[in-house]
N, C-alpha and C positions, 0 to 999 in steps of 0.2 A: 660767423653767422652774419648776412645781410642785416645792413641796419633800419632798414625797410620790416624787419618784422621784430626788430630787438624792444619788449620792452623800455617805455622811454617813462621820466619823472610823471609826464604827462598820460600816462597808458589810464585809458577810461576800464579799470577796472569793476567799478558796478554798474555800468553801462552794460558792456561785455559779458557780466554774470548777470543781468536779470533778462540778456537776450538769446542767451545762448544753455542757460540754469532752468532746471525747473523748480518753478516758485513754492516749492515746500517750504520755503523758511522766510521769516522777515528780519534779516538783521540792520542791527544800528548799522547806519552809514559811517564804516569805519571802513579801513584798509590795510588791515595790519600785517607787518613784515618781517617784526623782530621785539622777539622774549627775555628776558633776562631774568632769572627771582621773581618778585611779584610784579615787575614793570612791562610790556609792551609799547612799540612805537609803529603807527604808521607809518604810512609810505610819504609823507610830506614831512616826516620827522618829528611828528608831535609825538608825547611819552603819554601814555596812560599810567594808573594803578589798575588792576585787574582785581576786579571783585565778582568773576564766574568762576576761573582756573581751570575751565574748562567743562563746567556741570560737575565739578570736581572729579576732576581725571589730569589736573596739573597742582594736586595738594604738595608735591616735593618743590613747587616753583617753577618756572621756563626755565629748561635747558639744563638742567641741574648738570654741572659738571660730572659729579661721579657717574651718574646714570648715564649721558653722553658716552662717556670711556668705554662705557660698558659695551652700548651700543656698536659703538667703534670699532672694537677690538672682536666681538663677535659676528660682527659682519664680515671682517674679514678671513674668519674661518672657516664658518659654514651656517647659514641660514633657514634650508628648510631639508627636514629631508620625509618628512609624512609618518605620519605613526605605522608605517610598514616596517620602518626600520627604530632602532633605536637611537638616543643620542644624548652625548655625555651630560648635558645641560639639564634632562629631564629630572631623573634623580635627585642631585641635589634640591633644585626646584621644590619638587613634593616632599622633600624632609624639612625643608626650611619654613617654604608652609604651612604645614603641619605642626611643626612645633610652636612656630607663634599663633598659630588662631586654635591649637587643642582640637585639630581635628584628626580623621583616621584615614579618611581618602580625597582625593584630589580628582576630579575632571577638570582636564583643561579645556577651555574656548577661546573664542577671541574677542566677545563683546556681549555686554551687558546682557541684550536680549537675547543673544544664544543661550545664555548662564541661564535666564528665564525658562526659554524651551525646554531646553537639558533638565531643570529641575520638575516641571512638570512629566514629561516622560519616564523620569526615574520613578517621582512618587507614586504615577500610578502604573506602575510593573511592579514595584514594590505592593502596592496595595492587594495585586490581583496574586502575585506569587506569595506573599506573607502572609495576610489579611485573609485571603479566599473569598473575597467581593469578587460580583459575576463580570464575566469578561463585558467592557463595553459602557461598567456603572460607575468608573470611578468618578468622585466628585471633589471639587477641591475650594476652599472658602477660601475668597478674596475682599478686598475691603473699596467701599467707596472712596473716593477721589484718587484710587491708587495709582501711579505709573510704574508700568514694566517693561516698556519697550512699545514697540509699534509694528512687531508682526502680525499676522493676523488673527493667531488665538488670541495676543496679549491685548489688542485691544478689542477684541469682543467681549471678555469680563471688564472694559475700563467704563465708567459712571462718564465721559468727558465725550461729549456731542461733536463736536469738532473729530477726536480722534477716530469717533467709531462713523458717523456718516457716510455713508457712501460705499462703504468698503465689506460689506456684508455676502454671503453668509458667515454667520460665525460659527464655530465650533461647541458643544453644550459640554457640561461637564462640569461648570462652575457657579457658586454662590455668592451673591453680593452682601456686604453687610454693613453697618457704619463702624467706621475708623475711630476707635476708642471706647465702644460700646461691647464688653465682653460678655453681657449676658444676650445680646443679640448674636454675638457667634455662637453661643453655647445652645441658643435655642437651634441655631442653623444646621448643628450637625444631626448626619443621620447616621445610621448602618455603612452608607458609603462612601464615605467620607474619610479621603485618605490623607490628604495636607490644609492646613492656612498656611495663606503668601500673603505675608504683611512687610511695608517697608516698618520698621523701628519710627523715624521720622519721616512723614511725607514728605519730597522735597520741590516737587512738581505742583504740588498742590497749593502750597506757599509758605513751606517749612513747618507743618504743621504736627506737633508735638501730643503723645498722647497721654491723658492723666495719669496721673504718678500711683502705678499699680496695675497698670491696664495688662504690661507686655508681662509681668508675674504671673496673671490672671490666665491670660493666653496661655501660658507655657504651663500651667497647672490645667487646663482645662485639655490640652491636645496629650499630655502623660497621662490623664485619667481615662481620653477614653481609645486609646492610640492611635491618634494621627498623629501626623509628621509636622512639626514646626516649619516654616521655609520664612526666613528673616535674608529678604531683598537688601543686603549693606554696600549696594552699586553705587550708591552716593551716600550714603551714610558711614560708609566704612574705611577703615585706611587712614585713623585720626582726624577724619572733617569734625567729630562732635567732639572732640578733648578724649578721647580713647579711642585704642586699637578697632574694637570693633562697639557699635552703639551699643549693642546687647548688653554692654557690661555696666553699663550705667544702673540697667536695674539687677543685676547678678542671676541673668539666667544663660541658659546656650540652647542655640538652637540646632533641629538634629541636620539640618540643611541651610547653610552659608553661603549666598551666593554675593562674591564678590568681584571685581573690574576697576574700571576709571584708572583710579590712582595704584592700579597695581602695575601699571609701566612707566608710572610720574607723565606722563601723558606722550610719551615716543614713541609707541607701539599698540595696535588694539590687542588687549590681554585681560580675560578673565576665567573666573571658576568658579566651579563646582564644591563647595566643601560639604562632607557628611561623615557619617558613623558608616560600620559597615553592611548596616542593615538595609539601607535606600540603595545607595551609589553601589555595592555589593551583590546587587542583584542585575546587575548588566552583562552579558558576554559576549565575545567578540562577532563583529557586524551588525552590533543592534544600536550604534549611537558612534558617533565620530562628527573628523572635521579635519579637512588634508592641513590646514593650517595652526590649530590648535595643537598644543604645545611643543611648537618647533622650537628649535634651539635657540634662535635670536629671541624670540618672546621669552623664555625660560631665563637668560640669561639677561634683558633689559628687567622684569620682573623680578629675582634677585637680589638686583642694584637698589631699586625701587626700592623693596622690602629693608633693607638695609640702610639706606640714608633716613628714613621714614621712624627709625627704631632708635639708628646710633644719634642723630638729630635731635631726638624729644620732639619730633614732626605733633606728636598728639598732644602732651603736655605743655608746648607751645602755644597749642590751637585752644587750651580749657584756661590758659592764662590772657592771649590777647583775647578773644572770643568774650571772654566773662568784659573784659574794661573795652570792647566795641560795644558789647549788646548795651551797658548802662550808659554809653553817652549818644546811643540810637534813643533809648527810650526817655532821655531829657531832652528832643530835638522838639517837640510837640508843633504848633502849626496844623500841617493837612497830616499828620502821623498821628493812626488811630490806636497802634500799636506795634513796637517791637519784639519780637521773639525769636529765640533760636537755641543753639546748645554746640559749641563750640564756636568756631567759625563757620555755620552753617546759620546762617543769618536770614530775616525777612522784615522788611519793613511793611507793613498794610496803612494803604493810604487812606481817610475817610473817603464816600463814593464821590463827594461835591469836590475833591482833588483834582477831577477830570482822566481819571487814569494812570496809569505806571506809567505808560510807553512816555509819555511827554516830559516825563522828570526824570526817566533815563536818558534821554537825548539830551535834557539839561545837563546832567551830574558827566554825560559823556563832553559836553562843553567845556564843564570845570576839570577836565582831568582824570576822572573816573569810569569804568566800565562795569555797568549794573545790567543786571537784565529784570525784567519787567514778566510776570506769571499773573494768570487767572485776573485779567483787569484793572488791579488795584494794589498789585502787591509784588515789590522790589526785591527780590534778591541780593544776598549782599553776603556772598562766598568766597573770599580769597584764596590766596596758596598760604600752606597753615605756617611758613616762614616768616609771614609780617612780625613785623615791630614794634612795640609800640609807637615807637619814632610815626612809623610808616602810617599806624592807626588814627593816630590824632591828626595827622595831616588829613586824610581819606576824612573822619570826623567832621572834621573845621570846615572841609569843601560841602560834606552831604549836608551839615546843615543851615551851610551860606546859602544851597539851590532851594532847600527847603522851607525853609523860613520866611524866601524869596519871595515876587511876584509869579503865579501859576506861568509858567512858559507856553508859550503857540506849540501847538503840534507839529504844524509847518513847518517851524525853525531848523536850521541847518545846522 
């Protein structure tokens, strides 16, 4: 290759992506090149700790070697071949997860908000085939601040001005309601009313936790009058909260799991569909697909995933550091209004007179760390569920040197 167009130490990489990208996104001015565990390095060779892991879709860590292998060795056999045919990988696939999340059937996709579509289309064929609600009425309760993607049904039920602006008509069908409020869902439902889509933790909203009772409440209230559970665990699931799946924190199941992220340790997009076979049991062939959904390289990086995730103590990990991060966030005090979370699924909320997240992520990216910044005022703070203690008191000692700190410019580099 000429060296006229080889990447050099000096290639203006966010020059070149904000002139050539469209500006959907604002990231920190970073430029990262290379993952290990929980560490990252840009391209000038500075190390980060990583406190996103990808919106939690790298809970196994960067690179995790077994997962890698996996990846490796099935690419070299065979990659896609379309649900026309079958292939070795599928199979095991849906036994294995099946038996860890107690579920009965499997749809495969490839990413979070398909897992969303998918589950809305099943509830309401299910609604209309099971239920005998009139074709056209189904209806499905969704919760204020919720995130589930950014298609265009998904953000026509979203509360968040930003995601829905612009981008309208939207599709009707759905009910808003506040997030931890069960007897505002119970008044919501009617006759047609076939699912709630609740995330377990909001994590877009700014890890926003709901009182101790709420999701029992839910789950008694949708078997009483039968609708369909649908517990969104896209970020919540796959050990982020110190368990396999959030649900179990309060000891219920839900009749529709839709899980992603961290179901490929973040190598591959891969997610699913989970239910009983009363929802996902009512689809026949040509009514729902995806030429790339459960090809065998996904089947088999997923697998791996599953596996390092389980024989690791990935979850048990995450309810041990998780518990000794969140209490040395919430001794940080300063411009920290409060800390909360539930595993390593972490949020700092800055008071307003902070000046905002964005600015003390840009700090905390100074010191070494990679936070992201949600809804104004409030820092995220979600690693890969491998940290360490070691690892945590370091990350600690930094957030609360920035923090304690003088407020940083915005401007600053």
């Amino acid at each position: 290759m000429p060296d006229s167009i080889m990447p050099s130490f000096r290639y203006d990489h966010i020059g070149v992506e904000e002139r050539l990208g469209a500006h959907n996104y604002h990231p920190l001015d970073v430029v990262l090149t290379r993952g290990e565990g929980v560490w990252v390095w840009d391209v000038e060779g500075n190390r980060y700790l990583d406190c996103l892991a990808g919106y939690s879709a790298v809970n196994q860590g960067h690179c995790h070697p077994r997962i890698r292998e996996a990846l490796v060795a099935q690419s070299g056999r065979l990659t896609l071949t379309s649900r026309a045919f079958r292939n070795d990988q599928l199979a095991p696939y849906f036994e294995e997860l099946c038996a860890l999340t107690r579920s009965h059937l499997v749809l495969p996709m490839n990413t979070g908000a398909e897992a969303v579509e998918t589950a809305i289309k099943a509830v309401r064929k299910w609604g209309y085939e099971r239920r005998g609600i009139p074709e056209g009425a189904a209806e499905i309760i969704v919760c204020t601040g919720n995130f589930h993607g950014r298609t265009t049904a998904v953000i026509g039920f979203s509360s968040d001005p930003e995601a829905r602006g612009g981008f309208g008509p939207f599709a009707p069908g759905f009910r808003a309601v506040p997030f931890g409020d069960a007897a505002a869902l119970e008044a919501a439902i009617t006759p047609n009313t076939v699912g709630v889509l609740i995330e377990p933790i909001q994590g877009e909203a700014g890890v926003i936790i709901p009182p101790p009772g709420y999701l029992p409440a839910v789950r008694a209230l949708c078997t009483r009058h039968g609708v369909t559970l649908i517990l969104d665990e896209i970020q919540t699931g796959l050990g982020r909260t110190g368990r396999l799946l959030a649900e179990e924190h309060e000891g219920i199941e839900a009749d529709v799991t839709l899980v992603g992220k961290a179901l490929s340790g973040g190598f591959y997009p891969v997610s699913a569909v989970l239910s009983n076979g009363e929802v996902l049991g009512v689809l026949q062939p040509g009514q729902h697909g995806s030429t790339f959904g459960g090809n065998p390289l996904a089947c088999a990086v997923a697998r791996a995933a599953l596996r390092v995730l389980v024989e690791e103590d990935m979850p048990g990990n995450a309810a041990r550091i998780g518990a000794h991060l969140l209490a040395g966030l919430r001794g940080i005090g300063g411009p920290v209004r409060e800390a909360r979370g539930r595993g390593l699924m972490l949020a700092v909320e800055l008071h307003p007179e902070a000046g905002g997240a964005r600015r003390w992520c840009e700090a905390l990216r100074r010191a070494g760390l990679l936070c992201k910044d949600t809804h104004g005022h409030t820092i995220r703070v979600s690693p890969p569920l491998i940290l360490t203690r070691d690892q945590a008191d370091w990350a600690l000692e930094r957030i609360e040197g920035v923090l304690r700190g003088p407020t940083p410019d915005l401007a600053a580099g």
